[in-house]
C-alpha positions as CSV (number, residue, x, y, z in Angstrom):
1,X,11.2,433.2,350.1
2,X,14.0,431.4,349.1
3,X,14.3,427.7,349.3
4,X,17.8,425.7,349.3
5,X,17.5,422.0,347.9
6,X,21.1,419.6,348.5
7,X,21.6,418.0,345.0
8,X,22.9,414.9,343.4
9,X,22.3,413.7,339.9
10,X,20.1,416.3,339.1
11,X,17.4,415.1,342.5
12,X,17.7,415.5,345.8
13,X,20.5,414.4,347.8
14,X,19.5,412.5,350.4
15,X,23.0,413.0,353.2
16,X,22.4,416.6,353.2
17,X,26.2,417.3,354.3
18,X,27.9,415.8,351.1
19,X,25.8,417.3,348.1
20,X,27.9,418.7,345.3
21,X,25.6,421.5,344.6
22,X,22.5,423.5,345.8
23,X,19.2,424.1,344.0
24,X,18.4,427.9,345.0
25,X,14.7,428.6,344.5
26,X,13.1,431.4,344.4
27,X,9.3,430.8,345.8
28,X,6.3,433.8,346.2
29,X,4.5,431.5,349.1
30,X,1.5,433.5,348.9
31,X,0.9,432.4,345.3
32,X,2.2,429.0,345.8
33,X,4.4,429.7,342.9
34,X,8.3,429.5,341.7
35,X,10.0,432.5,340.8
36,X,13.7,431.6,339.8
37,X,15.5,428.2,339.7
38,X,19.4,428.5,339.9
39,X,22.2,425.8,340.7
40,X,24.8,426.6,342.4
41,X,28.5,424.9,343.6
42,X,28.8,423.2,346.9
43,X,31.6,424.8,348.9
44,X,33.9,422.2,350.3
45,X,32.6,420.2,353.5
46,X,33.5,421.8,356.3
47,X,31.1,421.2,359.9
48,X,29.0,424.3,360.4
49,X,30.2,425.9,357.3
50,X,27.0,425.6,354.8
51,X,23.9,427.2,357.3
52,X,26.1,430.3,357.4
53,X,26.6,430.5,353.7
54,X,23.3,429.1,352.9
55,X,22.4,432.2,355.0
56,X,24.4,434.6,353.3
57,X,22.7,433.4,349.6
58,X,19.2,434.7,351.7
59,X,18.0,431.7,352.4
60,X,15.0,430.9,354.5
61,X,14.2,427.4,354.0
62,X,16.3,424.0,353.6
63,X,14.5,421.0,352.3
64,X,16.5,417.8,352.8
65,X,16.5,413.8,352.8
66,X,18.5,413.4,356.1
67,X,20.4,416.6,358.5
68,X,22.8,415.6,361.7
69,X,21.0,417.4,364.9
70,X,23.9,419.8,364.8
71,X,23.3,421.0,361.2
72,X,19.6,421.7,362.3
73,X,20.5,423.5,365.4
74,X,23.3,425.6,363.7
75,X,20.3,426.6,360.5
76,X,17.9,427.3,363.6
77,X,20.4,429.6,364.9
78,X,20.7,431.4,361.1
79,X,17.0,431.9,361.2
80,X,16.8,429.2,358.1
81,X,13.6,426.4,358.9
82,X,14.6,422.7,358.1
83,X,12.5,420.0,356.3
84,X,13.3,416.6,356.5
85,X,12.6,413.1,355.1
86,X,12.1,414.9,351.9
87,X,12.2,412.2,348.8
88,X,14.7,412.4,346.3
89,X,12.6,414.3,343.7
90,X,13.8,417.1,341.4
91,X,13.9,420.2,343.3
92,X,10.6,421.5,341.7
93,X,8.2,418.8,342.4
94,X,9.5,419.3,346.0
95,X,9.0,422.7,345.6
96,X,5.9,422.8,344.1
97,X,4.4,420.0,347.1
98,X,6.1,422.3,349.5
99,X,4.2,425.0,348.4
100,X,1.3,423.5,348.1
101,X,1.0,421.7,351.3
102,X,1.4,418.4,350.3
103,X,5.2,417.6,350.7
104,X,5.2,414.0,352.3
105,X,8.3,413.4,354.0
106,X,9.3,410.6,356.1
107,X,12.2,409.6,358.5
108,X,15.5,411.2,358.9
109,X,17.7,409.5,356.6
110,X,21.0,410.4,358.6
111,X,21.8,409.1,361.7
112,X,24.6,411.8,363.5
């Protein structure tokens, strides 16, 4: 699987939409383990744009602090799941609680 984490400052971004880059992660579920770690350029914001290209980089899981309904209807629509309320951790201790089950995450931290 692979697992798409919005970045700022080398943590989470919590305003999903406005990131400047994307933590790509590589994850074998079944073995609760990560694989491959790479960072990659946000393209520009545009609305709808980053589920389609998040799609096109195989992505099958977004883990973020805060997503606009839209932006989780339009990943739902590319097949990608959505966490939210994720804290702004590095994207392997969210990873690795993902994996593991134990990812606590809270409220939506954006409000469109």
């Amino acid at each position: 699987m692979k697992i798409a984490i919005p970045m700022a400052d080398g943590r989470l971004a919590m305003h999903f939409g406005h990131c400047g880059s994307f933590a790509l992660i590589d994850a074998d579920h079944e073995n609760r383990k990560i694989l491959k770690t790479e960072t990659v350029e946000a393209p520009e914001h545009q609305p709808g744009l980053l589920p389609r290209w998040l799609a096109q980089k195989g992505v099958n899981v977004v883990i973020a602090g805060g997503m606009g309904a839209r932006a989780q209807m339009l990943f739902s629509d590319h097949g990608i799941g959505v966490v939210i309320g994720a804290p702004a951790e590095t994207p392997e201790e969210i990873v690795t609680a993902y994996l593991a089950g134990t990812l606590k995450t809270g409220q939506n931290v954006c409000d469109h």
